[in-house]
Each structure stands twice: as C-alpha cells, then as structure tokens.
N, C-alpha and C positions, 0 to 999 in steps of 0.2 A: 344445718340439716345433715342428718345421717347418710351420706350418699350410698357407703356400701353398704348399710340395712334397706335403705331404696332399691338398691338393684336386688338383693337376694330375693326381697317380698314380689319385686314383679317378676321374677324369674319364675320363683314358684305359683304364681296366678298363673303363668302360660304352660308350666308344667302341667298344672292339673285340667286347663282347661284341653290342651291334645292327646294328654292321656283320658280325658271324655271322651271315648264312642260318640255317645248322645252328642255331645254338643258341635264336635268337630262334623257329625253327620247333617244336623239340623244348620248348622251356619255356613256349611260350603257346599256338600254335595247333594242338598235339595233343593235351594233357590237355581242351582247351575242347570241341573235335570230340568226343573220344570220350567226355567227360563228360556232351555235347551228347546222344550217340546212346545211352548208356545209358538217361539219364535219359526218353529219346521212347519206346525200343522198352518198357521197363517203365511206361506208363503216363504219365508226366510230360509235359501239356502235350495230353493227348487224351482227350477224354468215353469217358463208358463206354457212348456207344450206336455208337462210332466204330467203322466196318463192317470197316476191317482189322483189329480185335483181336477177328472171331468165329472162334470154333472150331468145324473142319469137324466136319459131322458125317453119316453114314450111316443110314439108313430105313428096315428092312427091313419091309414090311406085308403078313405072311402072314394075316392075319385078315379084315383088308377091311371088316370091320365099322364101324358106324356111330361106333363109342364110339374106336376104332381109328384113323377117319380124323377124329375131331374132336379127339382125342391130338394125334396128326401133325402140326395145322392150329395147336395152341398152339404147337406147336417152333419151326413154322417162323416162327410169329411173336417167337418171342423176338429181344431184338436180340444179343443174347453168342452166337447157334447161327448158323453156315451148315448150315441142314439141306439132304441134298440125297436123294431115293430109289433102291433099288438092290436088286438081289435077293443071296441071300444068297453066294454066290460072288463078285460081285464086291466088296463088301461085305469080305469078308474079305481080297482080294487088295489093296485097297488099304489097310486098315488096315495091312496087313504091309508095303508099299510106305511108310507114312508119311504117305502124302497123306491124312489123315484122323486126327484122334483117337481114335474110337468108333463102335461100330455098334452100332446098335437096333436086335433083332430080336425083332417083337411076335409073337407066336406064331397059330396057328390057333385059333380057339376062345378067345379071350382077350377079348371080348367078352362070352358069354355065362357064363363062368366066375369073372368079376372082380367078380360080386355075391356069389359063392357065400363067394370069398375074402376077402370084409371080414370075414366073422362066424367062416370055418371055417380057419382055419391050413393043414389038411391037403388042400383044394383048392385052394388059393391057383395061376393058372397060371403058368407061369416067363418071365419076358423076358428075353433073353439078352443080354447088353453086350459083345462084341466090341473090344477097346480095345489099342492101343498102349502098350504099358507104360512106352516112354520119357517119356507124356505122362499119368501116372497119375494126376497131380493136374486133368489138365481131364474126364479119363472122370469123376473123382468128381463132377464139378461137376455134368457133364452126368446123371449119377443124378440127383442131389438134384432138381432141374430136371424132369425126368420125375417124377418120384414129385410135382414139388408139382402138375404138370398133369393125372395121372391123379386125384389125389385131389379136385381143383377140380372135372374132367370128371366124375367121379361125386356130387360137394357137389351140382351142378346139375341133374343128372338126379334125384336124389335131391328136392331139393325141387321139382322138374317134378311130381316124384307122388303130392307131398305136398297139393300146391293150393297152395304158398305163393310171393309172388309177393317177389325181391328189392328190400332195404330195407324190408319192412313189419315193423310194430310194432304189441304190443299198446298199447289204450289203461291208462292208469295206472288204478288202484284204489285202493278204500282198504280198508286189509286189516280196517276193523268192519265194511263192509258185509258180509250174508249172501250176497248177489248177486254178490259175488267170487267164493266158491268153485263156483259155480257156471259149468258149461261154455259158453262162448258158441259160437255158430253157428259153424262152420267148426273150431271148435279139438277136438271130440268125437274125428276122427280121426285127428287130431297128437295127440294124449294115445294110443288109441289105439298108434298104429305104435311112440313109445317104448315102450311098455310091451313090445311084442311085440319088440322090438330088444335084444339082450344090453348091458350096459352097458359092453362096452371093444371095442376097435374098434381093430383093425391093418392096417398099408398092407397092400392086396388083392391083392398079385400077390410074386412073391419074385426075386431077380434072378440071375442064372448069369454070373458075370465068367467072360471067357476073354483071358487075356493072349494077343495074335498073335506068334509069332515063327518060328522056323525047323520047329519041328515040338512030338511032344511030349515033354516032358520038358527042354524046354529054356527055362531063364530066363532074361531080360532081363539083363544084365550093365552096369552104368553105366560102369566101368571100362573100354570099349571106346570109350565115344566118348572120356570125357575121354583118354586115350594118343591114339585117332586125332588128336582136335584138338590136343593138345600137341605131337604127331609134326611134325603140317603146319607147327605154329606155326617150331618150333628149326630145322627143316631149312632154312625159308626163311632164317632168321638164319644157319645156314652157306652158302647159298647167295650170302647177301650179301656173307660174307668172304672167298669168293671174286674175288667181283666186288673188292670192294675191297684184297685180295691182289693185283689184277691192275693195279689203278690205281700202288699202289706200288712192284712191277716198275716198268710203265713210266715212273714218274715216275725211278724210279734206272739207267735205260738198260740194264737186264739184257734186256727184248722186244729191244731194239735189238741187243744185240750175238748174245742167239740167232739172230736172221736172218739173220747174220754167215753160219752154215750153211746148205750145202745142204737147206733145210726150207722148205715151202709154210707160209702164213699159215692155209690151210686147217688144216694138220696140228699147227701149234699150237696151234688154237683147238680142233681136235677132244679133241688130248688132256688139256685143261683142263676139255673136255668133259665128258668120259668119265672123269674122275678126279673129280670133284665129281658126279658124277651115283652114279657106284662107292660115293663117302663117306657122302650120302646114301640109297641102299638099304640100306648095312651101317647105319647110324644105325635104322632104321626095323625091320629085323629082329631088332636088341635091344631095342628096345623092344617090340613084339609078344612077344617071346621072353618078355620080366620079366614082363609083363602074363600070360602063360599060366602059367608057373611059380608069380607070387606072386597070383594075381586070378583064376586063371581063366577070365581071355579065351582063346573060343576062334572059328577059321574056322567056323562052322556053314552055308557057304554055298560057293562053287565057290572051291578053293585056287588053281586057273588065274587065276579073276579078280582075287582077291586080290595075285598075284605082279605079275602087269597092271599094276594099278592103283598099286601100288607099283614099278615101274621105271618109268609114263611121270610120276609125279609128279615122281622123281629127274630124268629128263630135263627134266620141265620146269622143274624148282628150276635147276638145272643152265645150262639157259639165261638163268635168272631173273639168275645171276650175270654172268652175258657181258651182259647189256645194261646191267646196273648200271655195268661197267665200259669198255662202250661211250659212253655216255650222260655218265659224269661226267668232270670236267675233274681235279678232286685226288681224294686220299682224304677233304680233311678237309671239305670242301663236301658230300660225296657223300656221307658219312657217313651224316646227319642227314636226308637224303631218301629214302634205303635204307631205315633203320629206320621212318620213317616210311610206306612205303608196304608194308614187312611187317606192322605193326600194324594197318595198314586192309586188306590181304588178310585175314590171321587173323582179325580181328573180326566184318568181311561175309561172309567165308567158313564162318561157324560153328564155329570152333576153340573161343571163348571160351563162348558159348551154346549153345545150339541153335538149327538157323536156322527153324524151326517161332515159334520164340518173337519172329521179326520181324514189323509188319505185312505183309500179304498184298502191299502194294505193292513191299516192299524184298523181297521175298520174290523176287518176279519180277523184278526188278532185278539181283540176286546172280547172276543164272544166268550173268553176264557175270563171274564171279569165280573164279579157275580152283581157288582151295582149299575153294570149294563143292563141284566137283564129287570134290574128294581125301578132303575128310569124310566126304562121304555115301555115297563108293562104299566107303570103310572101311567105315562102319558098315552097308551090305547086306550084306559081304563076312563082317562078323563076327555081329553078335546079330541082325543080320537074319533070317539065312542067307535069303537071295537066290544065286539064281542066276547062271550066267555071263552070260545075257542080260541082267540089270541091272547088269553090268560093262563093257559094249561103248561104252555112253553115255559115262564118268566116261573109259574108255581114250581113246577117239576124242578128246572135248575138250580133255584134259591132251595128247595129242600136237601138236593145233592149235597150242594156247600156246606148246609146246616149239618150234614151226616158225614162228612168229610169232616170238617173241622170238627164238628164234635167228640168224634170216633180218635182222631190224634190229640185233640186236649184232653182225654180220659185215660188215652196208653201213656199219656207223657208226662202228666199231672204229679208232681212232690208235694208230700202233706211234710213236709218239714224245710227249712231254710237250710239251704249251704252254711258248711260251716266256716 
C-alpha cells in the first residue's frame, strides 16, 4: 500500500471538508446549539427556585376568608407557582387563551366548611381547578401543592386550639414509674379532643377539574398541535428548496435567458411567488385533511381564521424562499445555512415542543419568531376553538414577515451567478 498517497488523499478529504461552511456548520455547531437548548429549557444547568420555570397560575378567592387568604398567601410563596388573582371569567378566558396553566377557584363558604370536611366525606366543599389540558401534567402538580397547603393551614390552626406550641416535646419517662400514666398538666385536653376525633382523617375539601377548551363536549386533541408543528416545520424545508431551486436556475443561466422575454423581474419573482406559496397551502390542507379523517383533529374555532392563518403562513414560507435565494451565493454554501436556520425557526418557534415549556424569558423573546405565531394561531384555530379575533394577531404578523422578507429578497435578488 501507498502510504504517502494514503495520507495526502485524506488530508485533502479534511481540507475540504473545514473549508465547508455547510458542512463544518451542520456537523458541529448545530447539534451543540440545539443540544445546548434542549438540555437548558428541560432543566439542565438551572435551580429549581429559577423564576422562569414557575407555572402561571390563576386565584380565584370567592371566600375571602381568613383560612382562604392564608391558602393564597402559601401559593404565592411557593417558588414553582406565579400565582397571580382574578375573578372567575377572566380566569377562565385566559386559561382557554393558554397564558396560564390552571385556575383556583376557592369557593364561597370554604372556610367554614373545610372543618366539617375533614371528619365528614359528604360536606366536604368543592374547589374547582380550571386547567389547560395541553398542560395536564403542571395542573396535577399544582393540585398536589394546594392540598399540601390547605392541610399544613388546617395542621396550624388545629394545634392553635389545641394550646400546643410548635416543636414542643413531652419529657421522657420511664414506663415503671406510676406517675407515667398519669395525665400531666396541659396534656388532659389533648387526650381529650383525640378521643373525641374519629380516627381516620381525609383531605377536607374535594376537587372539580374542568378541562378549558372550545366548549362542551369537546376534548383536547394532542394530535393538533404535533401536525400544526410538523406542518410549520416541512413547509419551511419546501420553502427552502425553493429558494435553492432558484440559486440553481441561476447558477445554470436559465433566469438569464428567461429575461430574454418580454417579462418584468417583478413578474417572475411574483410567479415563483405564488406557486410555492400555492404548494405550500395544498401541503397544509392534507395534512389537516389526514389528521381529521384519521385523529380527529378538528376546526373548533373560526374556519375564516383558520384559512387566514394558513395562506399568510404560505405567503410567508413563500418569501422565506426568495430571500434564501436572494441571500445565497451557490446552492452548495447555502445549503447548510437554510437548513440551519429552518431548524432554529421550528425549534423557537414551538414546532418541536411546546413553547409554554420555555423559560418565561425565551418565551418573550420568540415573539420575534414568525412560526410562533403559525403554531399558536393553529392550535386557537383548532383545540382551542378560539375565535376569529385571536386569528387577526398570528394573520397581521405572518403577513409583516411575508413583506419583510419579500421586500429584501427583491432588493437583493442577482439574475446572474458569480463569477
């Protein structure tokens, strides 16, 4: 074997692969970022008192009572709760909106009923949990949570009445003496009230879950977000081969000799336009389509906004592609920065998770992410059932991007290949 022809040949494979952009981009510094950002938003590298991973939470205090507002006063100390107050309408409108996990709503009379309910099953008053079903696993959390506060809040009052004062202790005995079994001063009454006390003892109030969604009789569907977020994800990836269909024309002088005709640059950017914005809403109606037939995804909210919010995405994919192909020099450079910044749309954008499940900061960060707003008005559009007024926001936005990007893929646009 040739060994110096061995070494030269793989010298030069490693040459060309770090003089790759593309490929050095695609093989290091986007598994590391998104590995990066998995590992932060699930935990990895932030305490558990860390203020952007509390879960909102809603108030409702129809009681007023003392026992009620000393409840309230543990929530909002906890460090996992943003509790915040609210009455019971809007409480509900925002759970159904998403901006909130759950609502607590303590009842009238749940004060003075919540003694009856430790001993008696069948008074026990109801507290009603108002909760987001796409976040089903933090309303549990936030039960558990409540029940350990209402029980602590009652542990204290309870020994308030008892005369006993926390951390005290009997002193030791010794079980020959007679003088043991004899009652010492202050303990006659605490013997006493056990006795008068049943001996089993159940959490004192009972809980009334209501899933929020478009009305009644209609369940949460998981299958609506994951299609919305896979829809946003692929479209973008045809968006981009677009764009990169477009780099390849011109690198092989087909733009060039089209010009040849009587045709504005206008008119052939429009119809490149409009034919990838076309391929795009068909792409997104079969998949809606599969998801109804085989899933059960349905519109539960305005079919108007629905339609909306699926043509200005298209347009704005659509344009997504003409800057790509504004912007890059080859196909094979551009490749690898396309893909690259579909994967951090989808990811920020909430395709892959839910974007609930980012810290609070990246939360308000995303809103600069146009397949934020393509998710989210999917999913009012669908298990929401939201209205057309919370379709006017996600439309508006997606059209800006479409008129941004399109407006710099038109000033930046070469009808001819570098030479």
């Amino acid at each position: 074997m040739n060994i110096t022809a061995l070494r030269a040949l793989i010298s030069k494979d490693l040459r060309l692969f770090f003089n790759d952009r593309r490929a050095v981009l695609m093989s290091f510094v986007a598994p590391i970022f998104i590995a990066s950002f998995f590992g932060y938003i699930f935990g990895g590298g932030r305490g558990s008192n860390d203020e952007s991973a509390r879960v909102p939470v809603l108030v409702v205090d129809e009681d007023s009572s003392g026992l009620s507002k000393e409840i309230i006063s543990r929530l909002t100390a906890e460090k996992s709760l943003d509790v915040k107050p609210a009455d019971s309408d809007q409480a509900r409108a925002t759970v159904r909106k998403g901006k909130a996990a759950a609502a607590i709503v303590i009842p009238a009379g749940f004060g003075s009923g919540i003694a009856r309910g430790l001993f008696n099953a069948t008074e026990k008053p109801a507290v009603r949990v108002l909760y987001d079903p796409s976040r089903a696993v933090e309303s549990k959390m936030v039960e558990a949570i409540l029940t350990g506060h209402v029980m602590q809040s009652m542990g204290d009052r309870a020994f308030g009445w008892l005369g006993l004062q926390a951390g005290s202790t009997k002193p030791a005995t010794d079980p020959g003496d007679p003088e043991a079994s004899r009652p010492r001063p202050g303990e006659q009454a605490t013997d006493q009230a056990h006795t008068a006390f049943p001996s089993r003892v159940s959490v004192p109030y009972s809980t009334n879950e209501e899933a929020i969604t478009s009305g009644e009789g209609v369940k949460y569907n998981g299958y609506a977000h994951s299609f919305a977020g896979m829809g946003v994800q692929f479209i973008l990836f045809t968006g981009m081969e677009v764009g990169i269909g477009l780099l390849l024309q011109r690198q092989r002088g087909l733009w060039k000799r089209i010009r040849a005709a009587p045709l504005s640059r206008g008119l052939l950017l429009a119809s490149r336009t409009i034919s990838a914005a076309m391929t795009a809403m068909i792409i997104l109606v079969v998949l809606f389509s599969f998801a109804r037939l085989v899933f059960g995804v349905r519109v539960e909210g305005s079919m108007l906004g629905m339609a909306g919010i699926c043509v200005a995405f298209s347009l704005m994919t659509a344009a997504f592609g003409l800057l790509i192909a504004a912007l890059g020099k080859t196909p094979e450079t551009t490749r690898g920065l396309a893909i690259f910044a579909t994967l951090i749309f989808s990811m920020l954008g909430g395709a892959w998770v839910p974007s609930f499940i980012f810290p609070q900061w990246l939360q308000r960060l995303t809103v600069v992410i146009p397949t934020r707003w393509a998710v989210d008005g999917l999913d009012a559009m669908t298990w929401r059932g939201l209205g057309l007024s919370s379709a006017i926001g996600p439309i508006a936005v997606l059209l800006l991007f479409c008129l941004a990007f399109g407006g710099l893929a038109i000033s930046r646009f070469r009808w001819e290949a570098d030479a």
